[in-house]
Structure formats: C-alpha cells, structure tokens
N, C-alpha and C positions, 0 to 999 in steps of 0.2 A: 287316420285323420290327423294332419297336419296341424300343427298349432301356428305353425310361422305360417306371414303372408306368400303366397302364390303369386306367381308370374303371370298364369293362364287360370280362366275358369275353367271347373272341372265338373263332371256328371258322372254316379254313382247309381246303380241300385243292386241291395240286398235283398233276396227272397229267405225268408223265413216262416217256413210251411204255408200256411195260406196270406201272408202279410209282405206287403210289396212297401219297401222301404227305401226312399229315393232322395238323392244329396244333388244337389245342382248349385252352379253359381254362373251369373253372366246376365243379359237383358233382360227384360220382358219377352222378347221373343225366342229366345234361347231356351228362355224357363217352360213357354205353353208349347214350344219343340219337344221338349224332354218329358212332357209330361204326356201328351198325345201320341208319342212313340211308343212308351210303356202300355197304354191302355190297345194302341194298336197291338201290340207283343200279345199282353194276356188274348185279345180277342182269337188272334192267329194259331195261340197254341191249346185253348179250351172252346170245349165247343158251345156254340151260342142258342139260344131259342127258335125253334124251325115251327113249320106248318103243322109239322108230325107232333114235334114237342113242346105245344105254345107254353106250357106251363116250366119248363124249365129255364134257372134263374140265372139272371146274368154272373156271367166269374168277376165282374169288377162290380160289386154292390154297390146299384144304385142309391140305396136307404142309408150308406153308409158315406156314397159319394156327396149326396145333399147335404150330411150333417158336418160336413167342412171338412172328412180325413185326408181325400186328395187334395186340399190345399198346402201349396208349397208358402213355408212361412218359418220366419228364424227363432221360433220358439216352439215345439212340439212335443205332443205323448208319445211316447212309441214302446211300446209292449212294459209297461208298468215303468218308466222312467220320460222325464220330462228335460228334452235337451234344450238347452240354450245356446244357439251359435253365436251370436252379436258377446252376450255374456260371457259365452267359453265354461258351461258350466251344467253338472248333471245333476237331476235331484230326483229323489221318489217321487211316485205319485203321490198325490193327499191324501187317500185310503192306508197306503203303505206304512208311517209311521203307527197308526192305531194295532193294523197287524202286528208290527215289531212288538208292541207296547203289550198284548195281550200274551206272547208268544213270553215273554219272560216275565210275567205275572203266574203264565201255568203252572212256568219250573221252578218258582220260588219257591223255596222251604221245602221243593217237593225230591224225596230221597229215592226212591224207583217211578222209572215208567216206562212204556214196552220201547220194544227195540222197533217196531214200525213206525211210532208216534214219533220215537229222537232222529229217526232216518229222515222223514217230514221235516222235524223242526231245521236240521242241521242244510237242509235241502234249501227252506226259505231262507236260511241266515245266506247261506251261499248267494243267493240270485238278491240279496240286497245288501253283499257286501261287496261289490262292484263300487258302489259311490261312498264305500267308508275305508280312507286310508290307514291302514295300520289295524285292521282287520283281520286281514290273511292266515299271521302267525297265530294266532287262536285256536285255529281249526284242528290242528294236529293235536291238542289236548280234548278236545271236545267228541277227535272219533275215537282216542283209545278206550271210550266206554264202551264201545261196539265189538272192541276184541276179547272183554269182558262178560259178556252179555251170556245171563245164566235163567234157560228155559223163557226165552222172550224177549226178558226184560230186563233194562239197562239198570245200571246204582252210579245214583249222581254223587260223587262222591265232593266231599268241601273243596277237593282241585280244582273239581269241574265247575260247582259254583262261582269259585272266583276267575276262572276266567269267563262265566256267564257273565258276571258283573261286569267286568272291561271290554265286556262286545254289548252291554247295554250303555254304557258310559258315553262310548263312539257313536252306538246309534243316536240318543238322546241328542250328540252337535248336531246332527242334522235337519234338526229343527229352526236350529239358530242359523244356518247358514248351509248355501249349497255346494257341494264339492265340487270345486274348476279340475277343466280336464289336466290341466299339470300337473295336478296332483296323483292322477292315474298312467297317464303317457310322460313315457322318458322324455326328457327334452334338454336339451342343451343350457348348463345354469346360466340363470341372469342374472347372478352374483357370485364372486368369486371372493375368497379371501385366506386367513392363515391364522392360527391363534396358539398361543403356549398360555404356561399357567408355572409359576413355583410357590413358594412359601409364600413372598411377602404377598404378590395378587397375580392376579390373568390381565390379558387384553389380547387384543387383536387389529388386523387392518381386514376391512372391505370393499374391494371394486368395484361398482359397477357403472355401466357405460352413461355418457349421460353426466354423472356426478363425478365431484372431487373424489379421491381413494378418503375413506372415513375412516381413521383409528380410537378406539376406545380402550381403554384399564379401568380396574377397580380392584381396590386393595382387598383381600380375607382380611376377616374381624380378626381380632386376637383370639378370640374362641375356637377359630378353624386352627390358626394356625399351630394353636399349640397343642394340636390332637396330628400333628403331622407326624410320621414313624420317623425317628434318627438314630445313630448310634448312641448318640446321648435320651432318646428318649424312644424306647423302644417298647414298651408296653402301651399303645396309643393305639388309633383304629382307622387314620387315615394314610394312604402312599400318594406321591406327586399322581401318580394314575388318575387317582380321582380327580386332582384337585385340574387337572387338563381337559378330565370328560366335564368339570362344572364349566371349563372356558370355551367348551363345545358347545354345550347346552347357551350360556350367557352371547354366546358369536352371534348364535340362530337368532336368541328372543332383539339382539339388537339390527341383527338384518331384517327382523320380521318389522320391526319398529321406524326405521327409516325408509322403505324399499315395499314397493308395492308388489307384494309373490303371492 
C-alpha cells in the first residue's frame, strides 16, 4: 500500500482463510463493479444451496453481509485492527488494549511460567506489534528464555522484565494515539537535514518542501561541557560521540516540532 497519491484508481483483494479483504478506489460505479465481482467470484468457486441441499449456507454470509461487513468504507475492522484510509493510520481494536493490559499484569513479579503459556503470550505480543514502532528489537530477548526452558518451564529472569517493561511503555502510546502507516511502510523522507555537535553546543539545518530550509543551535550548559574527555581532562565520562548523538536526538525533537511527520 502506497502512501503517495496515485495517478489511476486501483482494486485489491486479499483472501485470508475464510475473510475476503477488498481495497478499491474510483466512482460509485466502479466501487458496486468491484464489489459484485468479488461476490460473483465466491459464488463461482463454492458451492451454493440446491434443491438437494436447502439447508446448506451461503459462502458469502448473509447475517454478516446485513451487519455492514461488505460495506466498502475509509475507516474499517479487519481481523483485529481498525484501518483508517482518509487518516493513513492503524490502530487495535478496542478489546485489544485491555488484552495487552492483562497479559503483562500476569507476568508481573511473576518469576516461572510454562513454556506453552510464554509461547502464547510472545504469539499475542507479535500479532500487535505490527502498530507499535520500535517494538521489533524486543523480541530476540524475550525468546532467549525459550532456549533456556528447564522441564516446561520458562525463568523470567530481571532481563526479561525489563524489556517487558519497554514493550508495555509502547503499548500503553497506543492509547494516546494511532500509529500512521509511515511509521510502518518505508517511504521517501519528508524532511531532510544535517547536524554536528562539539564542546561549545549542536545545531543543525532542515529541508523541507514547501518551507524556508530552518537552522537551529543551542549552546551545552557548562555542566555538559566540562564532563567532555580532553587531554587536558581526561578522567571525565563524556566523548564528542555523545555529545552529536544529543544533536541527533535534538534535530528529530525540533523536526518533529515544526513539521507535520
């Protein structure tokens, strides 16, 4: 799925097991085309209710077509997540959060639990960390307890707590607000820029289309700076390294401040 504008409408469907999942764009007529195509498809390929079989049920659920699922609409549920097209943007369903919520109230404080229960849990974290960026890197500490797993059952050990913690952290934003597909889909930046950093302070320049190029600085306290390593002061705890990843971190929070991302 594109995130840039298209030239042409386009028409989509996904099957996934018994769930017919359909993307369209274009008129009104285009839209009950694509849609009456699809329903002709199922009829064509599943077999229908006969004379023989009155009781067998239709493949395209009527009880489900009445309750609005075949409505083509820019805001929709689809297998535990709710897209927004007009928005550009994914969120759990409303059920979802109270799961997340209970699922790391289990494993609080809690020091063993079987190796089928964490294969579950690590199962759900997965299928709803699709809409939580910065998620992903978590996972690989969360299965080494499974390579550990003695007669069953796993040992959570304070490792694995604290990166529980910071995959509840993430879940928790997602109350606050819903993850835009940019965040998920690479996409071409919509802002460009350059930043250094030495003793006295950082700053940077920012591109983007549309606006003037924005430059910013701001000076380190005296506190920073005199924890910088030199040959004159070498038992200290900070290197320029650092003090360039703070004009990284300070580039972001002022692109994020001006610039709609």
């Amino acid at each position: 799925m594109s995130l840039q504008p298209l030239s042409e409408p386009l028409a989509y469907t996904d099957v996934f097991v018994d769930d017919f999942i359909g993307l369209v764009q274009g008129s009104q007529r285009r839209r009950k085309a694509f849609r009456r195509n699809l329903l002709h498809a199922i009829d064509e390929v599943f077999a229908q209710p006969t004379d023989k079989e009155p009781n067998r049920q239709e493949a395209a659920s009527v009880k489900k077509l009445k309750r609005g699922d075949g409505a083509l609409t820019t805001r929709k549920l689809i297998l535990g997540w709710i897209l927004d097209t007009l928005r550009k943007t994914l969120e759990l369903a409303e059920h979802c959060p109270a799961i997340l919520a209970s699922l790391f109230d289990e494993v609080r404080g809690c020091k063993r639990i079987s190796q089928k229960r964490w294969e579950s849990i690590i199962g759900q974290l997965r299928f709803m960390s699709l809409a939580m960026p910065g998620s992903s890197g978590l996972f690989s500490a969360l299965q080494v307890g499974l390579k550990h797993a003695d007669k069953g059952r796993i040992k959570l050990t304070p490792h694995i707590h604290a990166y529980l913690q910071d995959f509840e952290r993430i879940a928790l934003s997602l109350a606050s607000r819903p993850t835009r597909l940019a965040e998920l889909i690479p996409e071409l930046p919509s802002v460009l820029g350059a930043c250094d950093a030495a003793k006295a302070g950082m700053g940077g320049v920012l591109f983007c289309p549309g606006f003037a190029p924005l430059l910013w600085h701001a000076p380190f306290p005296t506190s920073v700076q005199n924890r910088l390593v030199s040959f004159a002061n070498p038992h200290v705890d900070l290197t320029n390294s650092d003090l360039e990843q703070a004009g990284v971190v300070a580039q972001a929070d002022v692109a994020t401040e001006q610039y709609d991302l």
